[in-house]
PQR file of N, CA, C, O and H, with PARSE charges and radii, in Angstrom:
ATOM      1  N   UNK A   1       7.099  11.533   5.317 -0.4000 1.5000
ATOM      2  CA  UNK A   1       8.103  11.005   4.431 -0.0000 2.0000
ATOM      3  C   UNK A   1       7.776   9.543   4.116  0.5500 1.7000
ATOM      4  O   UNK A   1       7.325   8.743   4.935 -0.5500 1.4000
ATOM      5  N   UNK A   2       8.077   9.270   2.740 -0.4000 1.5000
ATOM      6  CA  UNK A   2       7.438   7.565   2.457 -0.0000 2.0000
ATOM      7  C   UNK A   2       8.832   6.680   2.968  0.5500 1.7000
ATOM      8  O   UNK A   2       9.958   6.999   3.350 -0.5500 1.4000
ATOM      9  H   UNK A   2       8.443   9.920   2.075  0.4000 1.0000
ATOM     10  N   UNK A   3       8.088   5.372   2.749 -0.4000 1.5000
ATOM     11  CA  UNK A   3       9.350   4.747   2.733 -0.0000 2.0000
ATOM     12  C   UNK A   3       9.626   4.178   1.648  0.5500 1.7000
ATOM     13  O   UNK A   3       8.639   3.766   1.040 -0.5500 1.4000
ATOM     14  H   UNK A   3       7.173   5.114   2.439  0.4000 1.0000
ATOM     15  N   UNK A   4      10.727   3.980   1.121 -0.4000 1.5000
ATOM     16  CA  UNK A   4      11.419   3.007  -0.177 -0.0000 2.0000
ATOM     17  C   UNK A   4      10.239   2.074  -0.326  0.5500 1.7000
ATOM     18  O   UNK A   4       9.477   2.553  -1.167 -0.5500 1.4000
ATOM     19  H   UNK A   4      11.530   4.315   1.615  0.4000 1.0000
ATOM     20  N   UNK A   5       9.887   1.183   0.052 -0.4000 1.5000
ATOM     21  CA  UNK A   5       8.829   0.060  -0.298 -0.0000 2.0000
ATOM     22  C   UNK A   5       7.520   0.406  -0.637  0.5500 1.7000
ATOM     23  O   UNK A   5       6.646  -0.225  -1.230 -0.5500 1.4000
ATOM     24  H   UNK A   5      10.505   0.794   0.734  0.4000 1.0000
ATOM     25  N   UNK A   6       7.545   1.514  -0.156 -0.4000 1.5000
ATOM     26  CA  UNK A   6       5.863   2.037   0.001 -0.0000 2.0000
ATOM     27  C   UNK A   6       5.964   3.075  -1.656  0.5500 1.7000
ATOM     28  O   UNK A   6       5.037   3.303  -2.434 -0.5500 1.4000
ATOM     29  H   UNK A   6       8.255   2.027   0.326  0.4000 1.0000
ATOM     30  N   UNK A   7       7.339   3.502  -1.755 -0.4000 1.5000
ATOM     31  CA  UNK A   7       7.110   4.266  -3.315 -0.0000 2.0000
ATOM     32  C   UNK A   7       7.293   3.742  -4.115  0.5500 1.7000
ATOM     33  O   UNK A   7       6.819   4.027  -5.215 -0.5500 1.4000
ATOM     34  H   UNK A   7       8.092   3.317  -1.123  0.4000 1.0000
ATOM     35  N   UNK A   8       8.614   2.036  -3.732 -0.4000 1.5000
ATOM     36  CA  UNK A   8       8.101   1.062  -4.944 -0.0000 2.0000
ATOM     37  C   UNK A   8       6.686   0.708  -5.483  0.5500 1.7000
ATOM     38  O   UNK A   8       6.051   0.797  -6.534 -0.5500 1.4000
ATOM     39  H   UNK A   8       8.999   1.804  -2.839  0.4000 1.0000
ATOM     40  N   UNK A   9       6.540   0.298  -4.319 -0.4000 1.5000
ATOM     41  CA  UNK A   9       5.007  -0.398  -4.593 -0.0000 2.0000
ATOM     42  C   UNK A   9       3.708   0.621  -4.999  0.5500 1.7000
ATOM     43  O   UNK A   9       2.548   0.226  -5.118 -0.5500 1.4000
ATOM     44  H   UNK A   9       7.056   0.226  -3.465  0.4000 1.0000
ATOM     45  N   UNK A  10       4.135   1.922  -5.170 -0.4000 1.5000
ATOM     46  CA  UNK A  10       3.072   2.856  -5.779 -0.0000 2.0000
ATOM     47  C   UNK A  10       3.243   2.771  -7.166  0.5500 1.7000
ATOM     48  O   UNK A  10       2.286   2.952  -7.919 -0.5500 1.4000
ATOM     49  H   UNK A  10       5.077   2.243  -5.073  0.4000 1.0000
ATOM     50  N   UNK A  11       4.604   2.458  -7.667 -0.4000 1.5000
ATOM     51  CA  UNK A  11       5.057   2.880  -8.712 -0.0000 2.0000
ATOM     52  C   UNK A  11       4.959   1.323  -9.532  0.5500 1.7000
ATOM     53  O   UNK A  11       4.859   1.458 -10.751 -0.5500 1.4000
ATOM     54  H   UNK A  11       5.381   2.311  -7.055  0.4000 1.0000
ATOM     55  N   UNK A  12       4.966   0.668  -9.309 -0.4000 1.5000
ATOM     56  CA  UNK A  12       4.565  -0.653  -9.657 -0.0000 2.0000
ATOM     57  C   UNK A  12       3.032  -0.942  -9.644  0.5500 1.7000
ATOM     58  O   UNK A  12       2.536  -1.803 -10.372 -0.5500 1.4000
ATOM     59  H   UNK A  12       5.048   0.559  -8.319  0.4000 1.0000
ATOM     60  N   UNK A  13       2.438  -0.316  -8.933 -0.4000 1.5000
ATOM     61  CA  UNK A  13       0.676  -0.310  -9.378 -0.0000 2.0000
ATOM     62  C   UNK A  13       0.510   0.435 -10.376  0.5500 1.7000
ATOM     63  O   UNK A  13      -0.341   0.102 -11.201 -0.5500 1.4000
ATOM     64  H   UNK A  13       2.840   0.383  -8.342  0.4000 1.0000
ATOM     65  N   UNK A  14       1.236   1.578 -10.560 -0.4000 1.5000
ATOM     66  CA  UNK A  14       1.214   2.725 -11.518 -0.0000 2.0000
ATOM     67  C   UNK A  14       1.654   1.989 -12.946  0.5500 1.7000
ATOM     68  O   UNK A  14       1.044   2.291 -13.972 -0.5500 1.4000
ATOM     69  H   UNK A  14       1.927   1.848  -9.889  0.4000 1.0000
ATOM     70  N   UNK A  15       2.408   1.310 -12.968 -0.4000 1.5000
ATOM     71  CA  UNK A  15       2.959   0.509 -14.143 -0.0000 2.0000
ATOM     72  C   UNK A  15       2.119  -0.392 -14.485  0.5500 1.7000
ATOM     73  O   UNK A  15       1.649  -0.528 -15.615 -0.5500 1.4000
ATOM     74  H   UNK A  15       2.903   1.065 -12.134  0.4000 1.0000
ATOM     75  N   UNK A  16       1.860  -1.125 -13.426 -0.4000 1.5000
ATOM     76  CA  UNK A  16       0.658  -2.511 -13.703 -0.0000 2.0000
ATOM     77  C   UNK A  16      -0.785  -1.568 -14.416  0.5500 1.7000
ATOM     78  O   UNK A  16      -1.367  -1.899 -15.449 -0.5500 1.4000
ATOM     79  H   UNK A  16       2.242  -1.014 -12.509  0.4000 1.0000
ATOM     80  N   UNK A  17      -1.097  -0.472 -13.634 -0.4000 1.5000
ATOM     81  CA  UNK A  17      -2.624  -0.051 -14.125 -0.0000 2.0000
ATOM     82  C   UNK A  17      -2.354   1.044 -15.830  0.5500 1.7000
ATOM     83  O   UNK A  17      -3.271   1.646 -16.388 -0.5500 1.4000
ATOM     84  H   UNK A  17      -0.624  -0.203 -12.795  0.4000 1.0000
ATOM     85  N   UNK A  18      -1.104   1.022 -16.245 -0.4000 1.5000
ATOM     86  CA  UNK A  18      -0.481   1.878 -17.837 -0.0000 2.0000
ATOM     87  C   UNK A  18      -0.595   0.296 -18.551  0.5500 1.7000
ATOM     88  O   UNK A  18      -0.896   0.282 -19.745 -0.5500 1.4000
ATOM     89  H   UNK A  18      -0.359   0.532 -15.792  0.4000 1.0000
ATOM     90  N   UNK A  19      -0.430  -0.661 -18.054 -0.4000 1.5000
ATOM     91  CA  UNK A  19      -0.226  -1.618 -18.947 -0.0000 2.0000
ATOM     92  C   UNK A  19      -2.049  -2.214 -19.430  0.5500 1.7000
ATOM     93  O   UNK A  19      -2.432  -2.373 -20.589 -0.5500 1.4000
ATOM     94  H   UNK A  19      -0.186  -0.650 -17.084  0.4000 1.0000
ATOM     95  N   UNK A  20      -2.823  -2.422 -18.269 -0.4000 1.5000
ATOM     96  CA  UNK A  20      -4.110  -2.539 -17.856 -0.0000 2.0000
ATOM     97  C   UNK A  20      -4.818  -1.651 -18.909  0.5500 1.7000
ATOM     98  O   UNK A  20      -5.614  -2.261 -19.622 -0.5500 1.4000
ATOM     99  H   UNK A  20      -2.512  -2.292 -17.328  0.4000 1.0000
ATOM    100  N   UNK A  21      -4.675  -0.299 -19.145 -0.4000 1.5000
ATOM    101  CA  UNK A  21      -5.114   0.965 -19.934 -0.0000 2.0000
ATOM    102  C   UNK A  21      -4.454   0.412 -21.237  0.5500 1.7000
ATOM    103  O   UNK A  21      -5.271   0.252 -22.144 -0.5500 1.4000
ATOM    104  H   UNK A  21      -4.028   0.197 -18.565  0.4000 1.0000
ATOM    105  N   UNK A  22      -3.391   0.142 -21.487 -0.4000 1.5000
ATOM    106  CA  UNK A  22      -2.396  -0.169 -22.976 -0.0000 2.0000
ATOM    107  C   UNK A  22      -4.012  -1.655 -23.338  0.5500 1.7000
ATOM    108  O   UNK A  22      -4.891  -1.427 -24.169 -0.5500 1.4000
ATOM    109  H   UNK A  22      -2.727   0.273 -20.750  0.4000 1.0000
ATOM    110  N   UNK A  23      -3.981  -2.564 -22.757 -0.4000 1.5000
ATOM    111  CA  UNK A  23      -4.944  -3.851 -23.083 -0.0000 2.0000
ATOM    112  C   UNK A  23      -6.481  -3.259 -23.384  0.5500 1.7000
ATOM    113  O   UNK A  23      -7.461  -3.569 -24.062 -0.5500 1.4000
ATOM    114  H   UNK A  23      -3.267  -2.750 -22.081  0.4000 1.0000
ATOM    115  N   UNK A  24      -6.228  -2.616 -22.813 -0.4000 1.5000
ATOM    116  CA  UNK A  24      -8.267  -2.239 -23.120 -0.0000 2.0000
ATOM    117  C   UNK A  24      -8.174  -1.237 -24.288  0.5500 1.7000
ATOM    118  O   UNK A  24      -9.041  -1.350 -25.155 -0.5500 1.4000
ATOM    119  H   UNK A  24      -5.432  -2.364 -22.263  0.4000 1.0000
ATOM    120  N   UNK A  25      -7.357  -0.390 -24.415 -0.4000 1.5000
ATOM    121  CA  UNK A  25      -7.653   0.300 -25.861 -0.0000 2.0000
ATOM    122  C   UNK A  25      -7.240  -0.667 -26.994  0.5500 1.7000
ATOM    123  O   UNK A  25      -7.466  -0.290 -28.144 -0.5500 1.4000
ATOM    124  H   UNK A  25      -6.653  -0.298 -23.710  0.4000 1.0000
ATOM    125  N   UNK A  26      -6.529  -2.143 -26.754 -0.4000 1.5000
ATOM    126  CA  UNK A  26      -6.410  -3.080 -27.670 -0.0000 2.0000
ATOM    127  C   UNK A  26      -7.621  -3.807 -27.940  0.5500 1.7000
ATOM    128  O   UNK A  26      -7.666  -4.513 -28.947 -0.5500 1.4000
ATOM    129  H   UNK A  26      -6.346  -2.448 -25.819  0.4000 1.0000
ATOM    130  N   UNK A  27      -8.418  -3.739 -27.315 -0.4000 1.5000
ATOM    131  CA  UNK A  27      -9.495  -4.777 -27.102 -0.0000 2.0000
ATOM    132  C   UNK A  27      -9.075  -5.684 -26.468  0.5500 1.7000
ATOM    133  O   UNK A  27      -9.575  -6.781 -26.718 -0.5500 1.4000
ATOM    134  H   UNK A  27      -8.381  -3.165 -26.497  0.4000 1.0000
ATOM    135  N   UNK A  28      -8.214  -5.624 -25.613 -0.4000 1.5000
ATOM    136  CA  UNK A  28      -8.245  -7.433 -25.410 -0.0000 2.0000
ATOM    137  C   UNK A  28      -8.790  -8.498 -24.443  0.5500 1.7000
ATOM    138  O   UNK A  28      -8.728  -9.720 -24.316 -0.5500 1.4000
ATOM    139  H   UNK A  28      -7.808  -4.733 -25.410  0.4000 1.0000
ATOM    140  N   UNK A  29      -9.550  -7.076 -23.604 -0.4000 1.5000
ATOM    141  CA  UNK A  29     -10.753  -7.352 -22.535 -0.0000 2.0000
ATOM    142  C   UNK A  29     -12.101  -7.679 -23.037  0.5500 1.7000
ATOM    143  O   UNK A  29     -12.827  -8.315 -22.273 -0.5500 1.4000
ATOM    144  H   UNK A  29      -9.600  -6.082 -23.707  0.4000 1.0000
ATOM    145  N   UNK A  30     -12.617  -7.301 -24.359 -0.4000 1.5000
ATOM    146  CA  UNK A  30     -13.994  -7.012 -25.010 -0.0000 2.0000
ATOM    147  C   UNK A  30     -14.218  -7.687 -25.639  0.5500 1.7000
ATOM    148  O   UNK A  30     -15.214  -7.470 -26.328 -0.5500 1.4000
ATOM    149  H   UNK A  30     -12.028  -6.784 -24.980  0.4000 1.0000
ATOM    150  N   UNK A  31     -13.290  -9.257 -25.895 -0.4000 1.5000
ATOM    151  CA  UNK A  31     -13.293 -10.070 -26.876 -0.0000 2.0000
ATOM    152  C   UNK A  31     -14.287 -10.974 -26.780  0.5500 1.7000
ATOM    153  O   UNK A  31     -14.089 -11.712 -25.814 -0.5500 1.4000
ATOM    154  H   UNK A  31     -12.480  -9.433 -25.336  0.4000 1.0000
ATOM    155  N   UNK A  32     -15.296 -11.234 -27.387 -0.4000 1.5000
ATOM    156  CA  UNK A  32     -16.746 -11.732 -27.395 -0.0000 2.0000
ATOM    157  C   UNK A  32     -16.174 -13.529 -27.680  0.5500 1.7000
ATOM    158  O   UNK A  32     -16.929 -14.203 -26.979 -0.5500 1.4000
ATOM    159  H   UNK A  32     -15.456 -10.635 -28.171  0.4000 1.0000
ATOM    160  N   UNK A  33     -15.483 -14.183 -28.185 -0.4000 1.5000
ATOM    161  CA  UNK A  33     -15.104 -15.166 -28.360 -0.0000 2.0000
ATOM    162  C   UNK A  33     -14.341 -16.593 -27.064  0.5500 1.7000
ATOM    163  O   UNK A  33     -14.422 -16.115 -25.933 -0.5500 1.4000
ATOM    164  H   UNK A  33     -14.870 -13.635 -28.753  0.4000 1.0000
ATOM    165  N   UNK A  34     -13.946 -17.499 -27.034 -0.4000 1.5000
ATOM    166  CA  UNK A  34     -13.578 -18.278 -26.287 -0.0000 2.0000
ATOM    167  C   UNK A  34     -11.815 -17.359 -26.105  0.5500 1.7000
ATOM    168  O   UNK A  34     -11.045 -17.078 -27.024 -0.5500 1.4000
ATOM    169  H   UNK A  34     -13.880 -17.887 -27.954  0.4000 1.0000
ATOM    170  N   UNK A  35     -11.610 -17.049 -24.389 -0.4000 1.5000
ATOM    171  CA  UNK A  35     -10.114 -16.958 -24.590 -0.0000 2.0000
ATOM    172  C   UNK A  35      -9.366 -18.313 -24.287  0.5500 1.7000
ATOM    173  O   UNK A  35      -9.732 -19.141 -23.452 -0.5500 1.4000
ATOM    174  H   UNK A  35     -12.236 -17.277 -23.643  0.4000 1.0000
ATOM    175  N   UNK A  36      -8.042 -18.423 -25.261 -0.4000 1.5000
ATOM    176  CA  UNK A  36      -7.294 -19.601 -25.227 -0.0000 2.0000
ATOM    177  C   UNK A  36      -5.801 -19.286 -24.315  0.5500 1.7000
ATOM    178  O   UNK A  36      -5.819 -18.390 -23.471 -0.5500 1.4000
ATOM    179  H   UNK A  36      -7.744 -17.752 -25.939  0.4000 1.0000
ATOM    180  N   UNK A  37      -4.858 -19.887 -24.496 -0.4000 1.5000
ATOM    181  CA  UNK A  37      -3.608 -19.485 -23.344 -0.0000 2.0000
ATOM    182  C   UNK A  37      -2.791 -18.394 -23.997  0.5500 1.7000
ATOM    183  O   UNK A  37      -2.041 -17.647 -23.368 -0.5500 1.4000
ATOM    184  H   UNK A  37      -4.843 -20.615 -25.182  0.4000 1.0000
ATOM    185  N   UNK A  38      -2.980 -18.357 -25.255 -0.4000 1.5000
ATOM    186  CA  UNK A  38      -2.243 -17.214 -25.718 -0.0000 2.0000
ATOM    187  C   UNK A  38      -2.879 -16.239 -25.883  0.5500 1.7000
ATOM    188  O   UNK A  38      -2.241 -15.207 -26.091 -0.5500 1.4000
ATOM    189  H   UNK A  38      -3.589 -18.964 -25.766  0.4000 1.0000
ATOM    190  N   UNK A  39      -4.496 -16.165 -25.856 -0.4000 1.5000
ATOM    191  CA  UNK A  39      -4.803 -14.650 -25.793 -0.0000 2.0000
ATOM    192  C   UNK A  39      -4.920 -14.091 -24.268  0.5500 1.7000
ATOM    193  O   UNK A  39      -5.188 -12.931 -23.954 -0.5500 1.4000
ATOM    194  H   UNK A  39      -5.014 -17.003 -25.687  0.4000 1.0000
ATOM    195  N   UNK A  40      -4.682 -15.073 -23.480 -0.4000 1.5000
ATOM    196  CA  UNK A  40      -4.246 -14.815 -22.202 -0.0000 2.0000
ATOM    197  C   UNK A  40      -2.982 -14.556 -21.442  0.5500 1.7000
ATOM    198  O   UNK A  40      -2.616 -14.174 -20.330 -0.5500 1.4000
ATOM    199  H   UNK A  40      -4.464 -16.015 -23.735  0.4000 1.0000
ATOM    200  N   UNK A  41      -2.604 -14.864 -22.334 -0.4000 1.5000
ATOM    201  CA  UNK A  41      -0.394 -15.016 -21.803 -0.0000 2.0000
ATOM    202  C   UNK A  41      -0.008 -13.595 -22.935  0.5500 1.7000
ATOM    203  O   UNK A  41       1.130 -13.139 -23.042 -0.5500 1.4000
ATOM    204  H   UNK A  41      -2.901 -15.174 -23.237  0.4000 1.0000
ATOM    205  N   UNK A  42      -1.057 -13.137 -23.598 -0.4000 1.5000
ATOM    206  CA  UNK A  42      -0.496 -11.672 -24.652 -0.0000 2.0000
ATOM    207  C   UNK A  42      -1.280 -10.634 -23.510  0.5500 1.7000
ATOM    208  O   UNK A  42      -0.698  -9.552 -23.431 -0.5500 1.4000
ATOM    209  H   UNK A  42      -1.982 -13.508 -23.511  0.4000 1.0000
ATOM    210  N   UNK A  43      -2.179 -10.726 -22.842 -0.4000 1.5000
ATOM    211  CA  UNK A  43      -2.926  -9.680 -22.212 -0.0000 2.0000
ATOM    212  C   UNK A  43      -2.171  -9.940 -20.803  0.5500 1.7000
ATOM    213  O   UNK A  43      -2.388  -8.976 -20.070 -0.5500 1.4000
ATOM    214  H   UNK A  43      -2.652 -11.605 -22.907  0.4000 1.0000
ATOM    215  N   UNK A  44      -1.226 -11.072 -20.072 -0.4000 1.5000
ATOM    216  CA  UNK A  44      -0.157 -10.692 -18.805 -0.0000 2.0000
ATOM    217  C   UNK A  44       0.378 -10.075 -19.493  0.5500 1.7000
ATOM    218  O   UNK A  44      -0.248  -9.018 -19.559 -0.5500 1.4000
ATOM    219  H   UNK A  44      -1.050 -11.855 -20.667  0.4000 1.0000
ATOM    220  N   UNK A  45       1.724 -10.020 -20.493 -0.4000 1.5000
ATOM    221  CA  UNK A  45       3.121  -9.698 -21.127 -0.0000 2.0000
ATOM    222  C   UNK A  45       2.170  -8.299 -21.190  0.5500 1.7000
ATOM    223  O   UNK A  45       2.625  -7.329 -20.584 -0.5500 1.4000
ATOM    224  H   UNK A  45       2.233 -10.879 -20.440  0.4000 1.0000
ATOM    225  N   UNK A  46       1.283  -8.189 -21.668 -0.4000 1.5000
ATOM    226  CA  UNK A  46       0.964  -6.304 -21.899 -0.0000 2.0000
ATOM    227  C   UNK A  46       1.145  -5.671 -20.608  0.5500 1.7000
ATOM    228  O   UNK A  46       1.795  -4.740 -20.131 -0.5500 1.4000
ATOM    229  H   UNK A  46       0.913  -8.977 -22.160  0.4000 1.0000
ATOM    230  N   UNK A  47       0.323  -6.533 -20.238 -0.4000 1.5000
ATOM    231  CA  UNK A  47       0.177  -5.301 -18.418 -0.0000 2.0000
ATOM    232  C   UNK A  47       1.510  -5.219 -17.957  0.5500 1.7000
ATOM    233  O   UNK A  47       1.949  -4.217 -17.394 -0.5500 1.4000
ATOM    234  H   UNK A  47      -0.205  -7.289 -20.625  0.4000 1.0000
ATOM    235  N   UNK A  48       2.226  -6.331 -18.196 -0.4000 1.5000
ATOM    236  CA  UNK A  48       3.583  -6.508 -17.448 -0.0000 2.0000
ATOM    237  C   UNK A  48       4.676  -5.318 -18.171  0.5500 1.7000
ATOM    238  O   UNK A  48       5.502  -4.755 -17.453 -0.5500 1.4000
ATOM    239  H   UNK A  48       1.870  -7.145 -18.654  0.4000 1.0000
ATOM    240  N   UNK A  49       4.595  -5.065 -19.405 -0.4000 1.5000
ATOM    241  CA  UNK A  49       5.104  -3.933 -20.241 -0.0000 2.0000
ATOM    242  C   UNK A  49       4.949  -2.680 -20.154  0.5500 1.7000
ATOM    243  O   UNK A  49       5.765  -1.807 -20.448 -0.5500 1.4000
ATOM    244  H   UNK A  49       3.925  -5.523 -19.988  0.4000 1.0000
ATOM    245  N   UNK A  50       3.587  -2.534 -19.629 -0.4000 1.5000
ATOM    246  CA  UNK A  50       3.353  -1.318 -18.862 -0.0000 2.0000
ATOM    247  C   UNK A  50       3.530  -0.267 -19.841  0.5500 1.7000
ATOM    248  O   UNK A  50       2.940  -0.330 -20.919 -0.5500 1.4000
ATOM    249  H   UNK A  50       2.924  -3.243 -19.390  0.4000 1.0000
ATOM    250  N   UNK A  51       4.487   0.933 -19.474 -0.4000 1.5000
ATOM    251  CA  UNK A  51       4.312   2.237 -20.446 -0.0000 2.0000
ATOM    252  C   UNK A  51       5.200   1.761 -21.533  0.5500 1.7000
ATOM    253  O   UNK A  51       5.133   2.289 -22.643 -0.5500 1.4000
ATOM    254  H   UNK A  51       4.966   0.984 -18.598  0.4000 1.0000
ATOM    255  N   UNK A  52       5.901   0.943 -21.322 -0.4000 1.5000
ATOM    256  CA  UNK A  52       6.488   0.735 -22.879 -0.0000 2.0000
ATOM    257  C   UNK A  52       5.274   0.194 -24.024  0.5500 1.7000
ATOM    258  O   UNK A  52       5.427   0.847 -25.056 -0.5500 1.4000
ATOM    259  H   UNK A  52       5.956   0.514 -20.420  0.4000 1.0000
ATOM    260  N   UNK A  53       4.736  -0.268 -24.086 -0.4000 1.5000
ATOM    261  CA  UNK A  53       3.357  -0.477 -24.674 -0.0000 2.0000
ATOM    262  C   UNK A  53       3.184   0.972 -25.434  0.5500 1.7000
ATOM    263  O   UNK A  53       2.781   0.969 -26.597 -0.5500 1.4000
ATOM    264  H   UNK A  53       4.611  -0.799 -23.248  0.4000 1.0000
ATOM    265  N   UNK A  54       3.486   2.194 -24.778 -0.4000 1.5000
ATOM    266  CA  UNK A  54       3.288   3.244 -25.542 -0.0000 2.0000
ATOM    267  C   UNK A  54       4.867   3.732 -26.314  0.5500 1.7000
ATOM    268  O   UNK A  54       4.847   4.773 -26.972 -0.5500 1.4000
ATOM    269  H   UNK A  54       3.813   2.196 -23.833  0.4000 1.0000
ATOM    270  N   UNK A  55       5.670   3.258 -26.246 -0.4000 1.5000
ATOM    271  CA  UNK A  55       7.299   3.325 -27.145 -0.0000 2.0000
ATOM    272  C   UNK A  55       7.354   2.366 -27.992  0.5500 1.7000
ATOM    273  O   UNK A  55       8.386   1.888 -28.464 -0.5500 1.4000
ATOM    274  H   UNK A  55       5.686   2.413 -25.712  0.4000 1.0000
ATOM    275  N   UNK A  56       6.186   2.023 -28.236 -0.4000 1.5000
ATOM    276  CA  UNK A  56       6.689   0.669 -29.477 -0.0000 2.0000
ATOM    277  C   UNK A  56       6.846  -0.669 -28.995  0.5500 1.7000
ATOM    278  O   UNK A  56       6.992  -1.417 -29.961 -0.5500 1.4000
ATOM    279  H   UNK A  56       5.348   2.411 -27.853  0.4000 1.0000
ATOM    280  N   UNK A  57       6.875  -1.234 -27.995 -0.4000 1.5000
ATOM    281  CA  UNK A  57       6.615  -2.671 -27.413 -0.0000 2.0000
ATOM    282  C   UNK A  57       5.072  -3.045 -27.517  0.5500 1.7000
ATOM    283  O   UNK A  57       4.086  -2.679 -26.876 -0.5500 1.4000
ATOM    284  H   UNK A  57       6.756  -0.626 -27.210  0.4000 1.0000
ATOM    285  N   UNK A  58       5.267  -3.974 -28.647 -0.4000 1.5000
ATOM    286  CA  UNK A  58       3.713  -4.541 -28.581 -0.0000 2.0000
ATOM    287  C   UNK A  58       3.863  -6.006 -28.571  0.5500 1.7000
ATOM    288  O   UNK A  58       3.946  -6.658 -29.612 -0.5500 1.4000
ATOM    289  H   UNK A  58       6.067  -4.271 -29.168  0.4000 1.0000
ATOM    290  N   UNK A  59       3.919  -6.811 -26.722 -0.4000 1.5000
ATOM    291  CA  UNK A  59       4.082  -7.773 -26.924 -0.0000 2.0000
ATOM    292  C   UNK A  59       3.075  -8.900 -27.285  0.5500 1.7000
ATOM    293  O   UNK A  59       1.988  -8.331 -27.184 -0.5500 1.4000
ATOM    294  H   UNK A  59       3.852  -6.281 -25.876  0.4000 1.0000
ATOM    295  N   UNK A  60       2.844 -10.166 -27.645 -0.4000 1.5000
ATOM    296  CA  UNK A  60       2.377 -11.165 -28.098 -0.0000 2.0000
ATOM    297  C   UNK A  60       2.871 -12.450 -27.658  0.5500 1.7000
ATOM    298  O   UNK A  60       4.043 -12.753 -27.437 -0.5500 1.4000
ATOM    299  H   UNK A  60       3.727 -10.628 -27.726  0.4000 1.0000
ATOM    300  N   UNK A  61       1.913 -13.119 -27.566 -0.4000 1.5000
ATOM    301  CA  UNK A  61       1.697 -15.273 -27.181 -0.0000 2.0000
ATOM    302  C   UNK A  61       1.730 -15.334 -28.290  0.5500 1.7000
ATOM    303  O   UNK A  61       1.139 -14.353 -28.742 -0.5500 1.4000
ATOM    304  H   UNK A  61       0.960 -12.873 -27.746  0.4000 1.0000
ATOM    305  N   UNK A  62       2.275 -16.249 -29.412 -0.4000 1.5000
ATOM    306  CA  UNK A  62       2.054 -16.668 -30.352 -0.0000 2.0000
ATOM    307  C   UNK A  62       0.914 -18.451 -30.402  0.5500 1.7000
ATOM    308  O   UNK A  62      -0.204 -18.883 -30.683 -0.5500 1.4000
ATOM    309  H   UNK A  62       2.755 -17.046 -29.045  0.4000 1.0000
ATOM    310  N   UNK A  63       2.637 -18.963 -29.763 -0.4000 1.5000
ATOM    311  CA  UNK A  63       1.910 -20.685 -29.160 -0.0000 2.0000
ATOM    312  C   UNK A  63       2.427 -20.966 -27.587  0.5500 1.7000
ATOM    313  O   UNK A  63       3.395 -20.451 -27.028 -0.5500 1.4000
ATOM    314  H   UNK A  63       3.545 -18.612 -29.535  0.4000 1.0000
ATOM    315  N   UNK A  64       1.704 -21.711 -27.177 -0.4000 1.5000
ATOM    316  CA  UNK A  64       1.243 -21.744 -26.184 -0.0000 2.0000
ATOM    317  C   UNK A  64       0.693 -23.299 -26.291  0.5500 1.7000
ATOM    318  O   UNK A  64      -0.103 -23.756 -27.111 -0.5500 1.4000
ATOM    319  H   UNK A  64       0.917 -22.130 -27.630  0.4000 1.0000
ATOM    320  N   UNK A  65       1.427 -24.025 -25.111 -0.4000 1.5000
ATOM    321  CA  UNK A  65       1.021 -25.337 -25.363 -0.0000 2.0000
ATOM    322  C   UNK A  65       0.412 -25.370 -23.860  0.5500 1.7000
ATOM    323  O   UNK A  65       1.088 -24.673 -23.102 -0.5500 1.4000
ATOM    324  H   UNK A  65       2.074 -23.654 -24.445  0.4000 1.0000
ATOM    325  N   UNK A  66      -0.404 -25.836 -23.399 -0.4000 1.5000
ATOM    326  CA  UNK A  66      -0.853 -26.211 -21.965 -0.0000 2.0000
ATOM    327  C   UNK A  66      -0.356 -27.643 -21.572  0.5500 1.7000
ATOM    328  O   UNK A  66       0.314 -27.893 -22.574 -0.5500 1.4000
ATOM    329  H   UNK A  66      -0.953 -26.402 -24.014  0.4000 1.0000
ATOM    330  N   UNK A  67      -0.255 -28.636 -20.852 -0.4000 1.5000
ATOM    331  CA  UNK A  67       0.161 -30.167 -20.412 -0.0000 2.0000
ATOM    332  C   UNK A  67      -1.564 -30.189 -20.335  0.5500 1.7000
ATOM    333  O   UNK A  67      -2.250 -29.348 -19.755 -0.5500 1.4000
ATOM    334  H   UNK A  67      -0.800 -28.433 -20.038  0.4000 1.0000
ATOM    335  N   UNK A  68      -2.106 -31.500 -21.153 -0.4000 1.5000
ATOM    336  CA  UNK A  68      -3.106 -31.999 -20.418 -0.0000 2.0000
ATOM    337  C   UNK A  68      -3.466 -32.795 -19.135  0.5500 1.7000
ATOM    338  O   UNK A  68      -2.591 -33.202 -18.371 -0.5500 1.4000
ATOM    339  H   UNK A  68      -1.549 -32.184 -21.624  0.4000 1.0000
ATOM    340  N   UNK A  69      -3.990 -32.876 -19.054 -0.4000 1.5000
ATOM    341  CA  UNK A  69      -3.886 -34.031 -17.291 -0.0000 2.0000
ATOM    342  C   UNK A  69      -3.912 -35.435 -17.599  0.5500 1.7000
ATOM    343  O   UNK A  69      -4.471 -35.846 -18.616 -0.5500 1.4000
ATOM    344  H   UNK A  69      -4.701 -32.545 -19.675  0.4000 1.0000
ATOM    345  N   UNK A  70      -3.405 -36.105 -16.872 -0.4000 1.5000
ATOM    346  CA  UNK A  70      -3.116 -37.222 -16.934 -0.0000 2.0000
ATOM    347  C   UNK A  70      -4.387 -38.045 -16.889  0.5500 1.7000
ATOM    348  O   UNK A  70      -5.203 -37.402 -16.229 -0.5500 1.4000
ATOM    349  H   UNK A  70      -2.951 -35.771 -16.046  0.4000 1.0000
ATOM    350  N   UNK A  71      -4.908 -39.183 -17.302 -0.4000 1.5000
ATOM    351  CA  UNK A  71      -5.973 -39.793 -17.637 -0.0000 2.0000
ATOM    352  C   UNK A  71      -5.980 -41.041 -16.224  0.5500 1.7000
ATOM    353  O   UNK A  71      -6.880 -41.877 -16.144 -0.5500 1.4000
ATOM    354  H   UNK A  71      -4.245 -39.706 -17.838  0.4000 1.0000
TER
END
């Protein structure tokens, strides 16, 4: 018999690796170019969306400001 934590946490890898699958048929792993914070902060919000990614949630970073470091 499992325990509660142990079938969360299956089911939350299971979600994380639908969202993982949703990003790579986007391309958004294969991108030959420099990634910036928003094509990085659109490829978390995907994985994090998980199977909704397949109901019509297609999330997006638009802007994305970083703090530079102090001089």
């Amino acid at each position: 018999m499992m325990r509660t934590g142990g079938l969360l946490g299956t089911l939350l890898l299971i979600w994380l690796i639908i969202g993982a699958i949703a990003c790579g048929q986007r391309d958004y792993f294969s991108s030959d170019q420099k990634m910036n914070c928003a094509d990085f902060g659109t490829i978390v919000v995907t994985v994090l969306a998980g199977p909704l990614n397949y109901f019509g949630v297609n999330p997006k970073v638009e802007n994305c400001n970083v703090p530079q470091p102090s001089q």
